[in-house]
N, C-alpha and C positions, 0 to 999 in steps of 0.2 A: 504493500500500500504506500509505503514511502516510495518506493521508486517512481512512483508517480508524478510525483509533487514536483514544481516547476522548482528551478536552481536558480535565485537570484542573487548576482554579484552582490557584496559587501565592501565597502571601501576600506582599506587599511589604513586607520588614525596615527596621528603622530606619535600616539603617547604608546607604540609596539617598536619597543628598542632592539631585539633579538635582531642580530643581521641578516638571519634567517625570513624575515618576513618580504624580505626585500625580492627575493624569489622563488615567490610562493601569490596563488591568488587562493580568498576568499569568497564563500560560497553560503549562504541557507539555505537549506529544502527542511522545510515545515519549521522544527523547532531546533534542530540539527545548525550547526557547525561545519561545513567542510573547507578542507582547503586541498590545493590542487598545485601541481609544481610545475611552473611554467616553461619547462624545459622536455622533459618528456609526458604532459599532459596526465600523470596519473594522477588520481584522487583517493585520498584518503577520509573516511570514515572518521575517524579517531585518533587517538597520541597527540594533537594540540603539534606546535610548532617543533617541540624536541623531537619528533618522528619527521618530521618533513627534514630538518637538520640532518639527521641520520639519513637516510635517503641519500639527498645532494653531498652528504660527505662519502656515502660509501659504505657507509660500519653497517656489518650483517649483522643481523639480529631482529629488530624488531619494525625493521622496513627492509623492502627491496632498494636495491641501489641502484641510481638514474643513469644511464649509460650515455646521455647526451650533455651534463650539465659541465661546465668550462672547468678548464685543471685549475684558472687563479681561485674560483667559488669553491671549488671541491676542498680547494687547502685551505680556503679560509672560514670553510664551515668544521673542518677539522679541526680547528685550530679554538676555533669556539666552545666545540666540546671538549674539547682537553683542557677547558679552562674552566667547566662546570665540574669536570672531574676531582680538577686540583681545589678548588671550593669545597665539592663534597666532603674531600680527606680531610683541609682544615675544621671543617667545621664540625667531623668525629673525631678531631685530635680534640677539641677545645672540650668537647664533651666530653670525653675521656679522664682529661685533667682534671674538669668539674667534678667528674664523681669520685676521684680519687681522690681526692682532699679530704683527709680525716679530720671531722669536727675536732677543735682544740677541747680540752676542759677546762672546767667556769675560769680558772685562773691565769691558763693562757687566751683569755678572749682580747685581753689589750694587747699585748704582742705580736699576735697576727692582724690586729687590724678588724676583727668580727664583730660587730653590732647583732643584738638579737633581742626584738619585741616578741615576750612571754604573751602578751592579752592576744597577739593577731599571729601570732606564730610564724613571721616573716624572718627568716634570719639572711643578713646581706654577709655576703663574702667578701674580705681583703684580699688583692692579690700579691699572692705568695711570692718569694725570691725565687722558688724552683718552675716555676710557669715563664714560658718561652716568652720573652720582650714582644714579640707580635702578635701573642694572643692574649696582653695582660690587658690591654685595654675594651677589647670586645668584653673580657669578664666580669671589667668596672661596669660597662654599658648596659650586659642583658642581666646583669646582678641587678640596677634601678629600673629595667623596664619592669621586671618582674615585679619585684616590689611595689611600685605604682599600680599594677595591674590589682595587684593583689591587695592594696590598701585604697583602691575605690570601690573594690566589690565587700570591701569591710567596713567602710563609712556608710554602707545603708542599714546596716546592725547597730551602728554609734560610731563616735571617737574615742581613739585608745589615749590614754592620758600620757602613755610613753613614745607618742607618736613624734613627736618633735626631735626627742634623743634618735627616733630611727634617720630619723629625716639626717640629721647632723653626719648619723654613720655614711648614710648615701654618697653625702659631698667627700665628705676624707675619702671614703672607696673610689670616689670618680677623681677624684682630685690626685691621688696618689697614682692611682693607673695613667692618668693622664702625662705624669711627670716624669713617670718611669719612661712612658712609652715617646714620648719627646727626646729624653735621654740616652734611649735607642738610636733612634733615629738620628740625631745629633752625631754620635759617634761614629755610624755607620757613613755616614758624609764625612765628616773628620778622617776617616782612613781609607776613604777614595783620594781625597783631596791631598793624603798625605803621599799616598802609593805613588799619584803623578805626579809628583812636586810643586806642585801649586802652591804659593804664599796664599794665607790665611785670608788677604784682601780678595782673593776670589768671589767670594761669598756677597762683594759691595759691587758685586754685578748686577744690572737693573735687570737681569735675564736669569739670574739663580734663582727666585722667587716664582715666576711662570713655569720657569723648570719644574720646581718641585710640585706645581701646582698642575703640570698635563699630568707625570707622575702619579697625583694622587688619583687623578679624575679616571685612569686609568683600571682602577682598585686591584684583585690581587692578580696574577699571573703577565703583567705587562712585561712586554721583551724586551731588553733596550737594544739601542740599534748596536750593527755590529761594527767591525773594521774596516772594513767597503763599504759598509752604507755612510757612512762620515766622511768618506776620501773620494767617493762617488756622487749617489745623487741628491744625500743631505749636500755636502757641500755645491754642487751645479746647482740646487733651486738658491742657496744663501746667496751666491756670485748676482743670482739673478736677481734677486731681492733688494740688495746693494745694488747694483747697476740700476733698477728702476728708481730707487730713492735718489740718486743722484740725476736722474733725469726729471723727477719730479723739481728739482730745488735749477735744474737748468733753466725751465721755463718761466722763471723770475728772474734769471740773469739780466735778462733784455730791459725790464723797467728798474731795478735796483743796481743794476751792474754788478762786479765783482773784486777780486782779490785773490792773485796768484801768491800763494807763500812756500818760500823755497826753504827747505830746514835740513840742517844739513847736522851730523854727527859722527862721530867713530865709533866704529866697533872694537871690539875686544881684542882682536884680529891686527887692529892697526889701517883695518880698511875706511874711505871715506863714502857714505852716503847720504843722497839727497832725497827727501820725499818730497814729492809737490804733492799740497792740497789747495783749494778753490774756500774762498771766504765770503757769504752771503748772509742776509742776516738771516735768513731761513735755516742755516748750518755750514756747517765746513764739511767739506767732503776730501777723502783721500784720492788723491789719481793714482798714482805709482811711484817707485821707488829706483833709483838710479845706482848704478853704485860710482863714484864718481874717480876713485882712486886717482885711476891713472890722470887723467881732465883737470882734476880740480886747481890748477896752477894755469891753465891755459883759458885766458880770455875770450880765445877763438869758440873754444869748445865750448863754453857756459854759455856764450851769446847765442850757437848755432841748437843748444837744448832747451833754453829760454824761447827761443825763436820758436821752438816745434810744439810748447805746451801751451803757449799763447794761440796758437794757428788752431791745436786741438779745442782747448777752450772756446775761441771765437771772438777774434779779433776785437769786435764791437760793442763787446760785455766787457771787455779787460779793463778796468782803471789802472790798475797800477799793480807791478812785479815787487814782492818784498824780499830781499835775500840779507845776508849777513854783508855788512859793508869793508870786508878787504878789499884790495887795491885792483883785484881779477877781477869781483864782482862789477864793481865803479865802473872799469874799464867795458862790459860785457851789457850794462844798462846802460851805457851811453847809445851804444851801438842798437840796443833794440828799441831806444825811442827813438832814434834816427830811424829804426827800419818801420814801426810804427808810431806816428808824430801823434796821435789820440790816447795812449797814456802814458804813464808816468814808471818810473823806476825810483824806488825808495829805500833804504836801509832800515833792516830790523828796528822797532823802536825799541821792545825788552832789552834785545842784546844790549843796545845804547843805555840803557837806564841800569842791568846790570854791572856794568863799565864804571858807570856814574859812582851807584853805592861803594863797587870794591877802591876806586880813587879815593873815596869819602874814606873806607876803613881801614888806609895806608896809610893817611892822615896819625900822626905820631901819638899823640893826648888820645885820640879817639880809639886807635887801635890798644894802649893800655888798658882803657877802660872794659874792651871788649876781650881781654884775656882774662880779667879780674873776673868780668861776670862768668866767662867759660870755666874758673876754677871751683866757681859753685855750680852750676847745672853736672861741669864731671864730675863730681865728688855726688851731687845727689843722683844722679842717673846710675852709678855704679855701685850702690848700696839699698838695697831691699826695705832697710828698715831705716833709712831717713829718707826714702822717695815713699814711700807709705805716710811716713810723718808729715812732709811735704804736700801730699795731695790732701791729706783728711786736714788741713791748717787752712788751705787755699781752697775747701770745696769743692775739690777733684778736680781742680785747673792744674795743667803743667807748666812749668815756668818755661821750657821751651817751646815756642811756638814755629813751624816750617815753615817759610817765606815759599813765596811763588816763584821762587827764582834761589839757588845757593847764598850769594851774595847778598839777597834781601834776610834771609833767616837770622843775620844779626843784631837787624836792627828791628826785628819783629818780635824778635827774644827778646831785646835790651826793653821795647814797648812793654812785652807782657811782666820784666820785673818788674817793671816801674807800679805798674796797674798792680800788682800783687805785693807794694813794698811793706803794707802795713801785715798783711798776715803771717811774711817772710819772720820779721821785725816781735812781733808776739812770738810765733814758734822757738825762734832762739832764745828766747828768757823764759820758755816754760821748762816745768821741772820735766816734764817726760823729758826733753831735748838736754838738761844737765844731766839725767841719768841714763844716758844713751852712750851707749861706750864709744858710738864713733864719734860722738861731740869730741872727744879726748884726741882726737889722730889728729895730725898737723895738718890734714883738707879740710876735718870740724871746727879744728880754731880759725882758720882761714876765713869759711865761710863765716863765722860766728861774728868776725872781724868787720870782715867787710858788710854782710846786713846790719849788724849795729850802728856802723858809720858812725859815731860818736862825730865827729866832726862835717860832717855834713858833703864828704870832698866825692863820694861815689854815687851815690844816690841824686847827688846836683847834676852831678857829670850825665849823667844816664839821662835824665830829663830833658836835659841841652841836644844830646843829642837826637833823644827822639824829634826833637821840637824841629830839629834842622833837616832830619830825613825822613819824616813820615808823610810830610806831601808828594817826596819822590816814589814813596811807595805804593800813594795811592793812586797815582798815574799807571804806576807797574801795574797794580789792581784793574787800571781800565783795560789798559789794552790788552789782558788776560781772559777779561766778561764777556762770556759769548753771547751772550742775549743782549746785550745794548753795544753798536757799533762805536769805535771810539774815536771817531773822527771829528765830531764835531764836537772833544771837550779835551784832546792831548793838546793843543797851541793852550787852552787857558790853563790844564791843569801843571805845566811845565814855569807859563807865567807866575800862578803863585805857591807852583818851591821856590821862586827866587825871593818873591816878596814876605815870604814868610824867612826864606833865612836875612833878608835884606833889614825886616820888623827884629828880630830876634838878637842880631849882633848890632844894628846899628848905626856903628866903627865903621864906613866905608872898605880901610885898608884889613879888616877883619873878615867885613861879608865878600871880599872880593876873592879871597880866599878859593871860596868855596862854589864862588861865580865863575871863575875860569876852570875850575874842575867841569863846571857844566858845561859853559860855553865851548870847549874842548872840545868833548865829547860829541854836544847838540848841537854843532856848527853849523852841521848839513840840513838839522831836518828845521832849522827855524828858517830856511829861505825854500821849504818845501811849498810849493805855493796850494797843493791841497790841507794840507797843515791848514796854511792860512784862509784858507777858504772855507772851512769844515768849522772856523773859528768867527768867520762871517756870517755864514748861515744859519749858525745857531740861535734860534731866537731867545732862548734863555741869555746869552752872554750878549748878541746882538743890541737889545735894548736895553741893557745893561750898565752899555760903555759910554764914557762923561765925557763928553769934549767931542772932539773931531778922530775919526780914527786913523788909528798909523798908519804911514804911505804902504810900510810893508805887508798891512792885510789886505788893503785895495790891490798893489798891484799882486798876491797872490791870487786873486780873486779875480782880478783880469786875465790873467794866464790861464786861470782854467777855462775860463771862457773863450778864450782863442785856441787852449788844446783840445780840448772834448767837444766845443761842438764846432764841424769843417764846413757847416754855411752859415755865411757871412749874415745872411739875412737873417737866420736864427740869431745868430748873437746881437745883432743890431734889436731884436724886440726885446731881448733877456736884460741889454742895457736899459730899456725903456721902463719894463717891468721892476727894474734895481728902485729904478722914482719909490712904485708904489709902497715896495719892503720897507723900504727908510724911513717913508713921510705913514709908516703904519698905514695905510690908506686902504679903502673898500673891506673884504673880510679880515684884514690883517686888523681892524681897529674895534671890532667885534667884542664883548665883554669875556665873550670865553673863549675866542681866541687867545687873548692876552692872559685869562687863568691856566690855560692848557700850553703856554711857553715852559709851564716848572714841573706838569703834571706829565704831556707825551712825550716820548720820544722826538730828536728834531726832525727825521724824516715823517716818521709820522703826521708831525704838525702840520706841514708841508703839504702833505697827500689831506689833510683834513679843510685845510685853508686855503691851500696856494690854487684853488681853480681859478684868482683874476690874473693869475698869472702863469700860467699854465708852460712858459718856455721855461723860463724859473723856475719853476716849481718840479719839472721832471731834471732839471739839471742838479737842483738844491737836494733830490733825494737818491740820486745815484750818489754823490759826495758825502752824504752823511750816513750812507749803510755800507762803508768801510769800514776796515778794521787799520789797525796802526803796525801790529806787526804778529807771529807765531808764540805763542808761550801757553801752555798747561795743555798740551797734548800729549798724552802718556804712549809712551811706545814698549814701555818695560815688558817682557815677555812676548812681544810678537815677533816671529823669524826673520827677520830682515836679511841677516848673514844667510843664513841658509837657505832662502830665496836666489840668494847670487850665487851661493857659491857648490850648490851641486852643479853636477855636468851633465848628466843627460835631461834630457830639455825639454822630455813631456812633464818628470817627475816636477822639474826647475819650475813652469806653467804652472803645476798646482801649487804649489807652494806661493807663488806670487798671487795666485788667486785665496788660496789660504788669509795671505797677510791684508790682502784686499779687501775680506770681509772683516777681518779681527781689528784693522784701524776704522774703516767705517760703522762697525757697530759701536766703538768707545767712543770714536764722533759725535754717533746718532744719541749716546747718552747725555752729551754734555747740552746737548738742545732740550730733549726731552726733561733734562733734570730727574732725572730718577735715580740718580745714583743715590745709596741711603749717605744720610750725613754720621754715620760714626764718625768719633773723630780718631784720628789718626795717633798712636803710640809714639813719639819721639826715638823710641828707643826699636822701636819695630825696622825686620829689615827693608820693608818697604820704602820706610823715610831718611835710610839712613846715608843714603847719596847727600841728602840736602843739610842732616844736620850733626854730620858727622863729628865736626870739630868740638859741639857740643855738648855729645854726651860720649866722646871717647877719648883718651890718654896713656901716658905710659905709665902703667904700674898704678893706674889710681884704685884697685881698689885689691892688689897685690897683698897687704898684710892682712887682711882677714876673707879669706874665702866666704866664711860661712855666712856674712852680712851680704854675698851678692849671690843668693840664691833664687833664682824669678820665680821657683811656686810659690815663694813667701810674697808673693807680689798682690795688692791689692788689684783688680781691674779697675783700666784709668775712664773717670767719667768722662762726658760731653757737657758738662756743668760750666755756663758761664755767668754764674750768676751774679760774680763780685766785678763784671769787666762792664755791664750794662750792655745797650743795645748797641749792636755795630750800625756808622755811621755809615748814609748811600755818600760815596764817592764824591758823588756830582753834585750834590748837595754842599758837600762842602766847598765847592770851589767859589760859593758865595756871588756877590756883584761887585760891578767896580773896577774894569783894569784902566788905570789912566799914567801909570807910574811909566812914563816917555824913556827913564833909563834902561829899565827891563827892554822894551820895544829896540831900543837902538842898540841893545848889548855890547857897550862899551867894553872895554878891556882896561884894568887897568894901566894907565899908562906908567907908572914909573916901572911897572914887571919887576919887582920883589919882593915876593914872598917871600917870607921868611916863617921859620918856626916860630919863633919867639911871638909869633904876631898870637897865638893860636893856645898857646902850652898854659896860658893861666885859665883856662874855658873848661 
């Protein structure tokens, strides 16, 4: 009588996960169920989806096997029951263990952890030490579901009065399971991590979190990939992923222009290499890597590689080539803005500003002060239990702090003593620190010495100097900021390090000092005419400036206008448009125009405001979504050498495309911003390129081994709670340039410097 009955399709809903459903139709005839496999047409009656699985995989028993359905389905339907298998087995291991757990008696119930309500006869189990880390927490879980089950169908008899004390058991049960099975898992990552030598910063990957998180989504029997699938078609889809993301940020090339930066470093090897990346304010992207060895002395050769990454890029998005400024370079930008008169070639600004500082800390008085302070951070960085003492004094601040650059890490430290002098200052006159045996060693009295300062001659000193180099710092800090381009605030924020060392000393022949350190060095980029132009357009600094402005930011600002744009009749309306910017005129006079000079970005402004001036306006925002120069692009750990220097050339290929993705994904972080902010351990090998000098010596902590043992180490916080809010940058460079000496950077004329001008500071 059923076979009667008409067979009308059923649709298969989303909510039928089994891969199985996927090749398979749905059927009712009467009140019946069928499904049907769409590969060889048979039907089944009965067995629900796990029968049709069996089928299309093959497995004799409780289905016939489909002689037409595809080998990739046949193995991945195998591969599905091998996974309800492996479930099975856990899930009679866990049983198993459940029952074999012998109640404790009444007296061991606190030691194992066992709660048990007498009125509802619910007893919760602890998980035991001798239960498998992966099945302790299932046991916390269906230990409370049961419970809960079983203590609502007891709330309709009453309330047990010892109900609450169950409840309480619950949590420690989940709670303990919870911690264990964290601790598991924890470790289990900790000796993958350690088998491939991976530093511990691994972990501050915006990508190790999603990792763990497909992982889990996967729940148990997930395969991970193999040896070939990472060196094969995982890696060709990443190549491809990469290469789209970088064509994504090309197609904004054309209205924000760009930024070629050339970076160049040694390998361990002795070898020279060049990366070039592309600078937008959508992100930076890596191209490729050069190895420049044999070249790198030869002008011909750097112009004719410049020449070829500019052509790849496209010509008419290029502003301007950043490379290190030796005498090859110089020679190699000459020649490519002759070969392309539309932009510019520039010299690193970091490099230049690192320069600056290490001149600053050659400086004779200044480099004393800076050996004084390294005799306290090495003494506390090399002893367990006064860097313990030190952090729990300072509320887990470290007194050293890593600059964005080597050279800056001195005077970022000397900053963060200064900010921590008073807890410094308490710690040495409490009693833990006089009954601390290493107070007694000649690096405890040392430091003892020097943070007391009785006379006031280190702790002054410090202060002076930060007062002289923290404005250079925080220039370095711009042109480090990936997400605000730093073009249109390096000319003002270089004008006041001068004005603040100039406020500071006073003494003409004192601040001059420290002026021709600068001018030295920042010869070149203060007749950069995008400098100066990036310093014009800015409307924050723009309406700002008192009086008439320098000849040398107009005519920087004329020169871009004759090199970026090559018709004449464009630049004759960009002059016209110059009127409106000036006299504030049309939207530029707008109430919230004039709020949004402090609030947006300058190109943004620009793009918000500048439609009465529309030639202007596309000019004013290619110049101010540059950047100044290459610094905080981490290359630690990707293969660079070993890109170049295998020989055979398929293997050579992958490996460049290897490094391809591994520099563009740490890229795509720094945009993204996901990296987690831990902060960084001073003494960690990660940091210890930048702050070596600071927490290492010879023999400092040689006379007592047992005070420099790091599991006695406390973990160091992220706690900046005694330093206050960090200042924006750009904020501080305040209003106001009108100081005509800065602008003409005299030099001093008698040219004598002398020590003595400097040694009483």
């Amino acid at each position: 009588m059923a076979s009667g009955l008409v067979m009308e399709p059923v649709p298969i809903t989303s909510q039928k996960h089994d891969p199985a459903w996927k090749h398979c139709q749905m059927f009712k005839s009467g009140d019946r169920i069928q499904l049907k496999c769409i590969y060889c047409s048979k039907l089944f009656r009965g067995g629900g989806i796990h029968r049709i699985k069996e089928h299309l995989a093959g497995q004799k028993g409780n289905a016939s096997t489909c002689l037409r359905v595809p080998p990739d389905v046949r193995a991945l339907m195998q591969q599905s029951l091998d996974g309800v298998v492996v479930k099975k087995r856990n899930r009679q291991k866990l049983d198993d263990e459940i029952t074999n757990i012998t109640p404790p008696l009444d007296g061991e119930v606190d030691s194992l952890g066992i709660q048990s309500d007498v009125n509802n006869g619910v007893q919760l189990i602890g998980v035991p030490e001798t239960l498998e880390p992966n099945l302790r927490l299932l046991v916390s879980q269906e230990g409370i579901t049961s419970a809960r089950s079983m203590d609502r169908r007891k709330r309709g008899r009453g309330k047990s009065s010892s109900s609450s004390h169950g409840a309480h058991g619950i949590c420690n049960s989940a709670a303990l399971g919870s911690k264990k099975m964290n601790s598991y898992i924890h470790e289990a990552i900790g000796r993958f991590l350690f088998d491939i030598g991976a530093l511990p910063d691994a972990v501050n990957s915006a990508y190790f979190q999603p990792m763990i998180n497909a992982i889990a989504s996967g729940g148990q029997g997930v395969e991970p990939p193999t040896y070939h699938d990472l060196r094969s078609w995982i890696l060709k889809n990443s190549v491809e992923e990469a290469r789209n993301g970088i064509d994504k940020y090309r197609a904004t090339w054309g209205r924000t222009g760009c930024s070629i930066l050339v970076d160049q470093w040694k390998t361990e090897l002795g070898n020279v290499l060049l990366s070039f990346l592309v600078y937008s304010p959508e992100g930076t992207v890596f191209l490729e890597s050069v190895d420049a060895s044999e070249i790198i002395n030869s002008s011909d050769a750097l112009y004719d590689l410049l020449r070829r990454v500019v052509e790849d890029v496209g010509v008419g998005d290029v502003l301007q080539v950043i490379t290190s400024g030796e005498e090859q370079y110089i020679v190699a930008g000459r020649r490519l803005t002759d070969a392309f008169p539309n932009l510019y070639w520039i010299p690193c600004a970091a490099r230049c500003l690192e320069l600056i500082l290490e001149d600053f800390g050659s400086i004779e008085w200044i480099n004393a002060v800076i050996e004084q302070a390294k005799s306290i951070t090495r003494f506390v960085y090399n002893h367990n239990v006064v860097l313990n003492m030190v952090r729990r004094s300072t509320f887990g601040n470290d007194i050293v702090e890593p600059g964005v650059a080597r050279f800056g890490t001195s005077f970022t430290t000397l900053k963060r003593l200064v900010e921590l002098k008073h807890c410094l200052q308490v710690m040495v006159t409490s009693q833990e620190w006089m009954d601390c045996p290493n107070s007694k060693e000649p690096g405890g009295l040392e430091m003892s010495d020097l943070i007391s300062d009785r006379d006031q001659t280190f702790w002054s000193s410090c202060t002076l100097i930060v007062h002289l180099t923290n404005p250079l710092l925080r220039v370095l800090r711009m042109v480090g900021f990936e997400k605000r381009p730093a073009m249109g605030f390096i000319y003002a924020g270089m004008y006041r390090a001068k004005e603040t060392i100039k406020k500071e000393l006073a003494k003409r022949e004192e601040y001059m000092v420290y002026w021709n350190i600068i001018d030295q060095r920042w010869e070149q980029h203060w007749h950069f005419p995008l400098h100066a132009a990036g310093f014009y357009l800015n409307p924050k600094i723009f309406y700002s400036l008192e009086g008439d402005i320098h000849n040398s930011i107009l005519s920087g600002m004329y020169d871009c206008i004759e090199r970026l744009i090559p018709d004449i009749k464009v630049q004759d309306k960009i002059m016209k448009e110059i009127n409106l910017y000036k006299n504030a005129a049309g939207d530029f006079r707008r109430k919230m125009a004039i709020r949004a000079r402090d609030t947006l970005l300058p190109a943004e402004w620009w793009s918000t405001y500048g439609g009465g001036c529309p030639n202007l306006a596309r000019l004013a925002i290619r110049i101010l979504s540059q950047n100044c120069g290459s610094i905080g692009y981490r290359q630690n750990h990707i293969p660079f050498e070993k890109a170049h220097g295998i020989r055979n050339c398929l293997e050579r290929q992958r490996l460049r495309d290897l490094v391809f993705v591994q520099y563009n994904l740490r890229l795509r972080q720094m945009v993204d911003k996901n990296i987690r902010e831990d902060s960084m351990d001073p003494i960690s090998f990660d940091s210890i390129s930048i702050v070596e000098d600071w927490v290492t010596g010879k023999d400092v902590c040689s006379e007592d081994h047992e005070s420099s043992n790091w599991m006695a180490l406390d973990s160091p916080s992220a706690s900046t709670m005694l330093l206050g809010p960090s200042n924006d940058d750009v904020e501080d460079l305040g209003s106001g340039f009108y100081d005509s000496e800065i602008f003409s950077r005299e030099k001093d004329g008698e040219n004598e410097i002398v020590e003595d001008n400097v040694e009483n500071h």
